[in-house]
CHARMM internal coordinates of N, CA and C (Angstrom, degrees):
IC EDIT
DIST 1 N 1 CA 1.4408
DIST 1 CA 1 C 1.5316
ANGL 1 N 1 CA 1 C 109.62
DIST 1 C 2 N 1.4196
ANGL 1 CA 1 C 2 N 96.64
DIHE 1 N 1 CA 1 C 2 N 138.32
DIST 2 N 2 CA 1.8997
ANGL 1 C 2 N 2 CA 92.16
DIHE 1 CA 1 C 2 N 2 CA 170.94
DIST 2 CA 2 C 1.2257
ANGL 2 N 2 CA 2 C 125.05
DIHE 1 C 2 N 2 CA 2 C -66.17
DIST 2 C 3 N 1.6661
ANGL 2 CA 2 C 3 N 121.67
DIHE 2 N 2 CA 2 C 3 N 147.82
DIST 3 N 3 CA 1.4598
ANGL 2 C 3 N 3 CA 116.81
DIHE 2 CA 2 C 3 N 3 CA 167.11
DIST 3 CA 3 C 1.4279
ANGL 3 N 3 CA 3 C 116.99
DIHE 2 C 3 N 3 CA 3 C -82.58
DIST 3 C 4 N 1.2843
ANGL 3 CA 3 C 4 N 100.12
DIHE 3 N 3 CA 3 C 4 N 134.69
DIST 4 N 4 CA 1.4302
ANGL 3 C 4 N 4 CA 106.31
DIHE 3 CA 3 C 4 N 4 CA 163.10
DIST 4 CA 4 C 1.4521
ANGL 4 N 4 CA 4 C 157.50
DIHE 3 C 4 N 4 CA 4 C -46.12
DIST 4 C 5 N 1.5837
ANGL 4 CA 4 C 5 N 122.82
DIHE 4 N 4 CA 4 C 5 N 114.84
DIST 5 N 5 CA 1.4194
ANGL 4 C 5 N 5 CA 104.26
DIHE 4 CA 4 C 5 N 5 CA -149.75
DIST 5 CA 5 C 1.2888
ANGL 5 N 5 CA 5 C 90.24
DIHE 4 C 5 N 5 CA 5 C -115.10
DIST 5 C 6 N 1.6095
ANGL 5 CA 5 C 6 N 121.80
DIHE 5 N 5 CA 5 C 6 N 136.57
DIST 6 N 6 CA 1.2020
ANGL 5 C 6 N 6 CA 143.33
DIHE 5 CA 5 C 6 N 6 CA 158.36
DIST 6 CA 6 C 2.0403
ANGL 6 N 6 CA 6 C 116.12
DIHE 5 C 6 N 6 CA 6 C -48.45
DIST 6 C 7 N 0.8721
ANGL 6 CA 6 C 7 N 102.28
DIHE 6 N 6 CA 6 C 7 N 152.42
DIST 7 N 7 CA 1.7426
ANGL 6 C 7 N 7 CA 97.71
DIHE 6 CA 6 C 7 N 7 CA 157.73
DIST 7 CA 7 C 1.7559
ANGL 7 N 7 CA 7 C 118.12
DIHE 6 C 7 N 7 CA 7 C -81.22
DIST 7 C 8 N 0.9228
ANGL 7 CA 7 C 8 N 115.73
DIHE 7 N 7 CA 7 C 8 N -6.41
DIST 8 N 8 CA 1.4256
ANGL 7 C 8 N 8 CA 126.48
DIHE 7 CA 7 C 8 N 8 CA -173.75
DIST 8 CA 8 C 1.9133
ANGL 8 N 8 CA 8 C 97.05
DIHE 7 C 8 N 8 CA 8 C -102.98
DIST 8 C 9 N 1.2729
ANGL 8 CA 8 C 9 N 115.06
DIHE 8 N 8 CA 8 C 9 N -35.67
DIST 9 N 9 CA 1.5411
ANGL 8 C 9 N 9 CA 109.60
DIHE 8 CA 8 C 9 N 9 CA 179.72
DIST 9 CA 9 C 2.1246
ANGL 9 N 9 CA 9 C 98.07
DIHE 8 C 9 N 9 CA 9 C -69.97
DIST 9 C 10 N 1.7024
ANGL 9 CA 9 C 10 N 104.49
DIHE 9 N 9 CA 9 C 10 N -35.27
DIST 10 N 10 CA 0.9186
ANGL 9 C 10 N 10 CA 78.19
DIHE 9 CA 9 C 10 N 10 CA -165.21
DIST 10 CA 10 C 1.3455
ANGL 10 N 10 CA 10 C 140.60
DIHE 9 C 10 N 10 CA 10 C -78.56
DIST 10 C 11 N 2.0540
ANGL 10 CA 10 C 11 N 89.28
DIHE 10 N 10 CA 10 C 11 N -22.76
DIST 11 N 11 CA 1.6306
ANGL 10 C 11 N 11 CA 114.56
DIHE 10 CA 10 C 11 N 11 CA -178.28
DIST 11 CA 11 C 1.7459
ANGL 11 N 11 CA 11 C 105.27
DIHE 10 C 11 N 11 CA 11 C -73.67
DIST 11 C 12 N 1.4882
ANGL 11 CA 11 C 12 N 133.03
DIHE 11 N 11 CA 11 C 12 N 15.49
DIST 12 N 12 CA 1.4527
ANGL 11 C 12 N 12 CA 134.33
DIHE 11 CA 11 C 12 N 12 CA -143.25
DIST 12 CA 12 C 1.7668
ANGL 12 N 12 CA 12 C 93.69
DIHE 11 C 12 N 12 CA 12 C -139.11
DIST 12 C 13 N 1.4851
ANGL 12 CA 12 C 13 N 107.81
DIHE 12 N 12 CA 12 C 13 N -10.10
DIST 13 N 13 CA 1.2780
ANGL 12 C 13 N 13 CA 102.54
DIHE 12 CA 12 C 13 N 13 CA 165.80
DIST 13 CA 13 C 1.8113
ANGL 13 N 13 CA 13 C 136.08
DIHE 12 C 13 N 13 CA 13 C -81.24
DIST 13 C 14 N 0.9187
ANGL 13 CA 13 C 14 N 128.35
DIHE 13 N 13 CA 13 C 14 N 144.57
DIST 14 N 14 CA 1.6480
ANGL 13 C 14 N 14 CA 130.30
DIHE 13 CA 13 C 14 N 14 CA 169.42
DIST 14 CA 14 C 1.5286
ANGL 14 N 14 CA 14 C 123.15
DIHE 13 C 14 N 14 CA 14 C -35.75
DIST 14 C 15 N 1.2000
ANGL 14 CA 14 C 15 N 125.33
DIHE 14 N 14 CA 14 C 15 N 75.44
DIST 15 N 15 CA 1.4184
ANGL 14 C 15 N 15 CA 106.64
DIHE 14 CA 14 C 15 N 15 CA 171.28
DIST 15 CA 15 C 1.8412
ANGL 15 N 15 CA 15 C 119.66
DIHE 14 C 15 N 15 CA 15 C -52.02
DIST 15 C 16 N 1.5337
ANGL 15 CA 15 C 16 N 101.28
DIHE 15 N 15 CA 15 C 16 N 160.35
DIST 16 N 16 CA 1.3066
ANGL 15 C 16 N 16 CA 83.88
DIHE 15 CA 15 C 16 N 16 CA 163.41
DIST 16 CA 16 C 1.3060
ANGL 16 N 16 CA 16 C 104.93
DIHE 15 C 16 N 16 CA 16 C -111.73
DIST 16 C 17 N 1.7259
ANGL 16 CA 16 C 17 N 81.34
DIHE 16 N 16 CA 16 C 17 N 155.54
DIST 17 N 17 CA 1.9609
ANGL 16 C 17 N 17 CA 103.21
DIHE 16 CA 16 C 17 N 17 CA -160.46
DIST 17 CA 17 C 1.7500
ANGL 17 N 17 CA 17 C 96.69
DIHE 16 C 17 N 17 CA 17 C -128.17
DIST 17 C 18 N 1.5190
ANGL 17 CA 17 C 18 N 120.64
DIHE 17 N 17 CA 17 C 18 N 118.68
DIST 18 N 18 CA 1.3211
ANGL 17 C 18 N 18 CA 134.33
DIHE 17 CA 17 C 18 N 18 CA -168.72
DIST 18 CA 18 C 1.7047
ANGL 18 N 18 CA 18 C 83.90
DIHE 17 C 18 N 18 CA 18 C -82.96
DIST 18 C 19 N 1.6289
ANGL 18 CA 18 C 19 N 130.89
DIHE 18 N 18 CA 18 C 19 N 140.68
DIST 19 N 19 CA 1.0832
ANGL 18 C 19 N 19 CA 131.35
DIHE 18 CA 18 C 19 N 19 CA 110.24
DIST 19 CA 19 C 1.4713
ANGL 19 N 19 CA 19 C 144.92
DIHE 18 C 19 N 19 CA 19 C -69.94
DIST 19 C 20 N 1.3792
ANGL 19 CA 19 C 20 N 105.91
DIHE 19 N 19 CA 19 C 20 N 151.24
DIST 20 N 20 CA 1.9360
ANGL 19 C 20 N 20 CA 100.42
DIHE 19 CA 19 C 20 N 20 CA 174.06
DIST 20 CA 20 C 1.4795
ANGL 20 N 20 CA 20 C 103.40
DIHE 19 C 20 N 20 CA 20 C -72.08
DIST 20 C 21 N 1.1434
ANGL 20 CA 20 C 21 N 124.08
DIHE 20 N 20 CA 20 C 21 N 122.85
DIST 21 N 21 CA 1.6061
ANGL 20 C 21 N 21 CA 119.12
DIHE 20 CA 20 C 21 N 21 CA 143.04
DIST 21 CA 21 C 1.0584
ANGL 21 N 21 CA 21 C 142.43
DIHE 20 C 21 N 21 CA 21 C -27.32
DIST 21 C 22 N 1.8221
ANGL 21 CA 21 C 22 N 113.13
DIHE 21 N 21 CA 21 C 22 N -39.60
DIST 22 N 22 CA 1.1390
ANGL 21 C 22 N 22 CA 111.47
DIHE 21 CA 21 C 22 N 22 CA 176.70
DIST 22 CA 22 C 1.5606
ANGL 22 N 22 CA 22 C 115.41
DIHE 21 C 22 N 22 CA 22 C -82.52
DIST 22 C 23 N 1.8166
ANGL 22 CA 22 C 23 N 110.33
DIHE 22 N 22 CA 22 C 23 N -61.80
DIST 23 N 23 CA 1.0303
ANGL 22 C 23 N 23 CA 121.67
DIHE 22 CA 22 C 23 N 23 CA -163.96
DIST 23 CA 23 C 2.0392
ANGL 23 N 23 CA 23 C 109.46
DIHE 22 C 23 N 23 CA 23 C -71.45
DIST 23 C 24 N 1.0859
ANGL 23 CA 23 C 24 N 104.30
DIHE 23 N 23 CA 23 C 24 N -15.41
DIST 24 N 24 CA 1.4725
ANGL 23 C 24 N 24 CA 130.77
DIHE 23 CA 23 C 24 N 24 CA -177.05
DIST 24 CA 24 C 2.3637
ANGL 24 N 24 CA 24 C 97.44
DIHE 23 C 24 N 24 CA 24 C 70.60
DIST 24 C 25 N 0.7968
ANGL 24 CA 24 C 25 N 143.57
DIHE 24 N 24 CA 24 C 25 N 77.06
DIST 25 N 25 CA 1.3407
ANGL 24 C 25 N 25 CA 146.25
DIHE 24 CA 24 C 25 N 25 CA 173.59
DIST 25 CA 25 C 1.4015
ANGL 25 N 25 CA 25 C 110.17
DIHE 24 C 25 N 25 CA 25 C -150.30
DIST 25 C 26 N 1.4238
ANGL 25 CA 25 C 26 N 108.83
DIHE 25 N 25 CA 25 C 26 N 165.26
DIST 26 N 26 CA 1.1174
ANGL 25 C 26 N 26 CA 93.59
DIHE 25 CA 25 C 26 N 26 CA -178.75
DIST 26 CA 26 C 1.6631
ANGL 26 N 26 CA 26 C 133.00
DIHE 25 C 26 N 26 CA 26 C -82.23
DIST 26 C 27 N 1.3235
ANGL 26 CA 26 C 27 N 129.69
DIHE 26 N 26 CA 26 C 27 N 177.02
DIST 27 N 27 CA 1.3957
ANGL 26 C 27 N 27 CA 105.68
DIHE 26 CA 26 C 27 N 27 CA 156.62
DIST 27 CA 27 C 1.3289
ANGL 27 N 27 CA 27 C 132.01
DIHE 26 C 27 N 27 CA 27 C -132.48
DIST 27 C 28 N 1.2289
ANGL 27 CA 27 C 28 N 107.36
DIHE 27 N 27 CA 27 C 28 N 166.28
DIST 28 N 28 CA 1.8009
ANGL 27 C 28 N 28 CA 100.36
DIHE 27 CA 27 C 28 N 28 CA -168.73
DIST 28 CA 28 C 1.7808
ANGL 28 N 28 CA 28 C 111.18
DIHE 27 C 28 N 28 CA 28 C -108.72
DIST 28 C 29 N 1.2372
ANGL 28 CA 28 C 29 N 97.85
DIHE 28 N 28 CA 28 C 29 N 127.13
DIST 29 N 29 CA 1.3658
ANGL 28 C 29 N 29 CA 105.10
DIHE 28 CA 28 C 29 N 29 CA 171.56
DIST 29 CA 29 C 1.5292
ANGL 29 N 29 CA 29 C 112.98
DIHE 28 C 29 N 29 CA 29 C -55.18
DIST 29 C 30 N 1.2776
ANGL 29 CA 29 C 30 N 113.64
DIHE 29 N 29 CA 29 C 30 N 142.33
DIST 30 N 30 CA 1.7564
ANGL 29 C 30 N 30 CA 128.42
DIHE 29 CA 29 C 30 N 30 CA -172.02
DIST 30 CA 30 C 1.5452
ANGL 30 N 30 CA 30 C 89.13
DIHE 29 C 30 N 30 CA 30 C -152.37
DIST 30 C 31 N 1.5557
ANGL 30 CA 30 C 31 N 92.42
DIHE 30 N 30 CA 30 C 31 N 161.90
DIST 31 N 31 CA 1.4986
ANGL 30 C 31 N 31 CA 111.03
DIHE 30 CA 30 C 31 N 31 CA -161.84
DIST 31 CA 31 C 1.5731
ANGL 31 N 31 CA 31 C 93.01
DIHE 30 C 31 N 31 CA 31 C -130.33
DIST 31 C 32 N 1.2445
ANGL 31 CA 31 C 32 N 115.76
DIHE 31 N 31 CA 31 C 32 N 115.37
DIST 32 N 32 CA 1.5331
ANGL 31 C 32 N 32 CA 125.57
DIHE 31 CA 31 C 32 N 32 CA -169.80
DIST 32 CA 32 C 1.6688
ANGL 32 N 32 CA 32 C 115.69
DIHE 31 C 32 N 32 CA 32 C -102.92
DIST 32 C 33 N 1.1724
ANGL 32 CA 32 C 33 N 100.77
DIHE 32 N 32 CA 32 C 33 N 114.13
DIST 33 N 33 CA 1.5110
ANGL 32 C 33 N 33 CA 96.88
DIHE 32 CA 32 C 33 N 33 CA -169.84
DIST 33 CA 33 C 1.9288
ANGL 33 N 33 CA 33 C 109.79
DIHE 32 C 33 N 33 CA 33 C -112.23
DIST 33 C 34 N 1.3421
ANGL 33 CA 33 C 34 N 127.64
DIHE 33 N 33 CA 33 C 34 N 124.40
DIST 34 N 34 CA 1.3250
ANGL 33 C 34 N 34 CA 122.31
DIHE 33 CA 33 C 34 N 34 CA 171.82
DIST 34 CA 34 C 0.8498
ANGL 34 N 34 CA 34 C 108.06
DIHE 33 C 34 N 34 CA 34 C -117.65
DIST 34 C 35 N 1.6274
ANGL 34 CA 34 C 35 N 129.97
DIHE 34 N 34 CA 34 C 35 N 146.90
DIST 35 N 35 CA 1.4880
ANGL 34 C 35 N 35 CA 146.11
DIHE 34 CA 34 C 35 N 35 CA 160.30
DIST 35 CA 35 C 1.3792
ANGL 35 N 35 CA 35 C 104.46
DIHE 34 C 35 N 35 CA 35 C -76.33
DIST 35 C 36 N 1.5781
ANGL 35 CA 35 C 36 N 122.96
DIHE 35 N 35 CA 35 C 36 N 135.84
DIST 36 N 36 CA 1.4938
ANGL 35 C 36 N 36 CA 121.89
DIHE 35 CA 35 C 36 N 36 CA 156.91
DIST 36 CA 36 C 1.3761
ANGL 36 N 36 CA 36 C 101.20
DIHE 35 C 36 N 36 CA 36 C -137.66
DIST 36 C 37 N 1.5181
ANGL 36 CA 36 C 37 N 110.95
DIHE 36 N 36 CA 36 C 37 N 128.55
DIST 37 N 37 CA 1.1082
ANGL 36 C 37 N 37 CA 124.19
DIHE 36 CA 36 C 37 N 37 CA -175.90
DIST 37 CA 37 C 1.3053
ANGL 37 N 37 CA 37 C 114.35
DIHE 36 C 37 N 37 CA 37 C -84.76
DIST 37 C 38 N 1.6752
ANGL 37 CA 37 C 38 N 135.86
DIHE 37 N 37 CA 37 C 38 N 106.36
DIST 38 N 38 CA 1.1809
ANGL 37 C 38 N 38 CA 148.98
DIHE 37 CA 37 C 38 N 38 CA -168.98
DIST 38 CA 38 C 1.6483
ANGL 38 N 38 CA 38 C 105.16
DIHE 37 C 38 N 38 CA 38 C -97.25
DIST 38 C 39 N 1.0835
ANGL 38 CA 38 C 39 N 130.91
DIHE 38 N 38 CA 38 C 39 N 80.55
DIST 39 N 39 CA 1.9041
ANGL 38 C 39 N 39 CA 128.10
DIHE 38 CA 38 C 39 N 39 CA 156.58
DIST 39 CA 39 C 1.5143
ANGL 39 N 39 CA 39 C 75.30
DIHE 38 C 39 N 39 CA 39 C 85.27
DIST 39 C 40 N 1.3810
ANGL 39 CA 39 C 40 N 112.38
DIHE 39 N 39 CA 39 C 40 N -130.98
DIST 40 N 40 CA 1.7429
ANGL 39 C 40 N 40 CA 117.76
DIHE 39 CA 39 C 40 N 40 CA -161.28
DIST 40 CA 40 C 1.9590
ANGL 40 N 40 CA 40 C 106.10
DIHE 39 C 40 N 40 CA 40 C -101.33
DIST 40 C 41 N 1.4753
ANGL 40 CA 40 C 41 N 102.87
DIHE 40 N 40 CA 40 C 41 N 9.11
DIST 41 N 41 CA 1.4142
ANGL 40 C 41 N 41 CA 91.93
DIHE 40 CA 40 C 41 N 41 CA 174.78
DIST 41 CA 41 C 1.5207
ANGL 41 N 41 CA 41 C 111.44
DIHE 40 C 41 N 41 CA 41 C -104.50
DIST 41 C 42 N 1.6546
ANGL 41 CA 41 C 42 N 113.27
DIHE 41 N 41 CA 41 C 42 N 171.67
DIST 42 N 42 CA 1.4184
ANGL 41 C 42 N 42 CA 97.72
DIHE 41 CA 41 C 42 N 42 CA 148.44
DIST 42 CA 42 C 1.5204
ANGL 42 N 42 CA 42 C 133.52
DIHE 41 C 42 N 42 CA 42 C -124.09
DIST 42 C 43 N 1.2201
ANGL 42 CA 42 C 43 N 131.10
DIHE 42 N 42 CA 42 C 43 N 147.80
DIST 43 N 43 CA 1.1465
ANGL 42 C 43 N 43 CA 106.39
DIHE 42 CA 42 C 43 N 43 CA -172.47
DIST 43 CA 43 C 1.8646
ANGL 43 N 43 CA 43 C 118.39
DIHE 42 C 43 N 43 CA 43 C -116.07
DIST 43 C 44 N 1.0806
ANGL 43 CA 43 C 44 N 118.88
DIHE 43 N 43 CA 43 C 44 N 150.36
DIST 44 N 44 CA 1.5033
ANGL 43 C 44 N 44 CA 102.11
DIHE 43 CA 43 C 44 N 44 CA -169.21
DIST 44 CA 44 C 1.9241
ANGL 44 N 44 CA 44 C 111.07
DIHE 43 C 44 N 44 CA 44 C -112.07
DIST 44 C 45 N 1.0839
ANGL 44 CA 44 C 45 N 127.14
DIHE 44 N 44 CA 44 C 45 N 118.99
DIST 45 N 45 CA 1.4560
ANGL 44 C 45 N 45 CA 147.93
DIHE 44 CA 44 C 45 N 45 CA -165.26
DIST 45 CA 45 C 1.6587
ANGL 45 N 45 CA 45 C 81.83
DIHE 44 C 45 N 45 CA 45 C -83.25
DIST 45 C 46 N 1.2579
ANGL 45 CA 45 C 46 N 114.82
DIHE 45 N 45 CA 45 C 46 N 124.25
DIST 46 N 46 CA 1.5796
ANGL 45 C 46 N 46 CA 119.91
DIHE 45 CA 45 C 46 N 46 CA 148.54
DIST 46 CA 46 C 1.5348
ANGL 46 N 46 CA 46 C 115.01
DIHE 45 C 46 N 46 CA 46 C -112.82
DIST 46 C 47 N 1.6533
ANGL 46 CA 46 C 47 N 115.75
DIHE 46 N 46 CA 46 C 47 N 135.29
DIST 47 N 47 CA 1.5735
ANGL 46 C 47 N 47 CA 128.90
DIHE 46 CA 46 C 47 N 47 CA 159.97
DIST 47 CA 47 C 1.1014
ANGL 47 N 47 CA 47 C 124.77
DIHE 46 C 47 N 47 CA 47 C -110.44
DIST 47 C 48 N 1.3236
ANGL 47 CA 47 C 48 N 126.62
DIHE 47 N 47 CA 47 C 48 N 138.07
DIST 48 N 48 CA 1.6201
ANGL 47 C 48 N 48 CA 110.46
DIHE 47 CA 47 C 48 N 48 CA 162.70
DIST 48 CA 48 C 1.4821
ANGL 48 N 48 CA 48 C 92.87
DIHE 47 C 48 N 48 CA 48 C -106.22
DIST 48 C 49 N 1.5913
ANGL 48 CA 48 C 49 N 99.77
DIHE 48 N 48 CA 48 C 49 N 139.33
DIST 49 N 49 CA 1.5967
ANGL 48 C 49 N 49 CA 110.90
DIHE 48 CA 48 C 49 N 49 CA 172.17
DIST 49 CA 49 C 1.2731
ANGL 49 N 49 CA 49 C 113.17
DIHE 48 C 49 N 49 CA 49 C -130.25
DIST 49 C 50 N 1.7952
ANGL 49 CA 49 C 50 N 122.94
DIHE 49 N 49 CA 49 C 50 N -163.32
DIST 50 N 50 CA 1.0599
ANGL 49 C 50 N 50 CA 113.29
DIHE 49 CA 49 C 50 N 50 CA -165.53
DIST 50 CA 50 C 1.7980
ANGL 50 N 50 CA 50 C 94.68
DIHE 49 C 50 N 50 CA 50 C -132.73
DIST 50 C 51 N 1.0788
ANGL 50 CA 50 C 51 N 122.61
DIHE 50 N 50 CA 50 C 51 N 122.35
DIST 51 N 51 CA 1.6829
ANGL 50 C 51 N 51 CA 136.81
DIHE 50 CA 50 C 51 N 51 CA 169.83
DIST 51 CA 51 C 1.3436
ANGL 51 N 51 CA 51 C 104.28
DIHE 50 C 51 N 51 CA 51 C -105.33
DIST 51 C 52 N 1.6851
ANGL 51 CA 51 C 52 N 85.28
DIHE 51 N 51 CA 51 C 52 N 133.45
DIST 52 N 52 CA 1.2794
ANGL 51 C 52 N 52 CA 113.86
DIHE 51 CA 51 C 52 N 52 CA -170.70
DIST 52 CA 52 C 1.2975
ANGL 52 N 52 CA 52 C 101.26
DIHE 51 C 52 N 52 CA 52 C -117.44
DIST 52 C 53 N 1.9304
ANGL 52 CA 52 C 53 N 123.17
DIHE 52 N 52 CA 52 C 53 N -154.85
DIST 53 N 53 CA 1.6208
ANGL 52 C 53 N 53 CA 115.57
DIHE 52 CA 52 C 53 N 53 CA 152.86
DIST 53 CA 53 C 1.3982
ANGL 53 N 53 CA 53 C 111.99
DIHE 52 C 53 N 53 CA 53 C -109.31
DIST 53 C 54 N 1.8124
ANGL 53 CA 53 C 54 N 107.00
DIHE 53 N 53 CA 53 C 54 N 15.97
DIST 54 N 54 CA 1.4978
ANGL 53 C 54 N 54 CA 84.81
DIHE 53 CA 53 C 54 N 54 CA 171.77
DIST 54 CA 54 C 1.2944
ANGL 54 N 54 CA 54 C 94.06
DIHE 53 C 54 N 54 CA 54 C -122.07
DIST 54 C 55 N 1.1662
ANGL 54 CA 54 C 55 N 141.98
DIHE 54 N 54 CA 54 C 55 N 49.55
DIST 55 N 55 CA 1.5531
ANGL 54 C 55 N 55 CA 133.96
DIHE 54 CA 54 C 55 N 55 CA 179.94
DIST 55 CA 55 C 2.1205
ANGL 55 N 55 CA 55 C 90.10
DIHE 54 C 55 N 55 CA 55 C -157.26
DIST 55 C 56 N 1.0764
ANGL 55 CA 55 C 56 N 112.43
DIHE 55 N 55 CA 55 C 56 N -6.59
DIST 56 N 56 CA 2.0456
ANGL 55 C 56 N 56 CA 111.02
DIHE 55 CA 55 C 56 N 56 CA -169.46
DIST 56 CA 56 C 1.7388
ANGL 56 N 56 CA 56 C 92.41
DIHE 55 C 56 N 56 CA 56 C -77.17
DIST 56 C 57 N 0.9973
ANGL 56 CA 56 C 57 N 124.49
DIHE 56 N 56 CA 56 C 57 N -23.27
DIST 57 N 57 CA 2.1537
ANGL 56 C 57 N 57 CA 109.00
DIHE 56 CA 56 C 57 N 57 CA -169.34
DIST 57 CA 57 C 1.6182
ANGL 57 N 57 CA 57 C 82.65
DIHE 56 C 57 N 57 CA 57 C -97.36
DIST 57 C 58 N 1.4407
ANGL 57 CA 57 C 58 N 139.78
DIHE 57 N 57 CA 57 C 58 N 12.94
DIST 58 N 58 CA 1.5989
ANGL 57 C 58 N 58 CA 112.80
DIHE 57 CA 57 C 58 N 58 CA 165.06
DIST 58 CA 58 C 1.7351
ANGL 58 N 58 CA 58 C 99.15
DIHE 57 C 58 N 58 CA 58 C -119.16
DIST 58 C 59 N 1.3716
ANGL 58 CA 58 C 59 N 116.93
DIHE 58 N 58 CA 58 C 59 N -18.39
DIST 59 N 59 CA 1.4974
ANGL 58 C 59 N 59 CA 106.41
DIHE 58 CA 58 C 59 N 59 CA 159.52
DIST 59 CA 59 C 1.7181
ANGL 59 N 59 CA 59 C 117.84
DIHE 58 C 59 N 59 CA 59 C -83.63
DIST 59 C 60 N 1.0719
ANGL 59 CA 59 C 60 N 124.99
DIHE 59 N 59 CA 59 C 60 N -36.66
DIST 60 N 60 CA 1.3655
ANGL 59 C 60 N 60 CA 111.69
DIHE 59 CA 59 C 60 N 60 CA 170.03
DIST 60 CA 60 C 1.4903
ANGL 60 N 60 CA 60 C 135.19
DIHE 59 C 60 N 60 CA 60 C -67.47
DIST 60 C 61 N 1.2676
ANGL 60 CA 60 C 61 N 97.82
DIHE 60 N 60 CA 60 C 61 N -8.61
DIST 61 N 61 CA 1.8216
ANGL 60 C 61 N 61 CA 103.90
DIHE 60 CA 60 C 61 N 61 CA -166.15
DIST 61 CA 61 C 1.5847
ANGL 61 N 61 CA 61 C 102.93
DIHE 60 C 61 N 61 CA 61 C -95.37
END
COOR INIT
IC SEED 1 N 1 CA 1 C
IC BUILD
């Protein structure tokens, strides 16, 4: 039989948390979306990446 998990065991666990290498902080996943316009359609490219504070003023701008 399974053991029982509390809501407190569960909210009390370690997420995992990516650091930057360079800047050493953490980073936050973002979901990157581009339009490329193909002949008369468009099509949209999705990424998920990782923002940091030394790479966030070339994804936001």
């Amino acid at each position: 039989m399974a053991k029982k998990q509390s809501f407190a065991d569960k909210a009390s666990k370690k997420k995992h948390i990516k650091t930057c290498p360079v800047c050493d902080t953490e980073m936050t996943r973002v979901k990157w979306i581009k339009a490329e316009r193909t002949g008369a359609s468009v099509r949209y490219r999705t990424q998920n990446i990782g923002v940091c504070k030394c790479n966030e003023s070339e994804v936001y701008s």
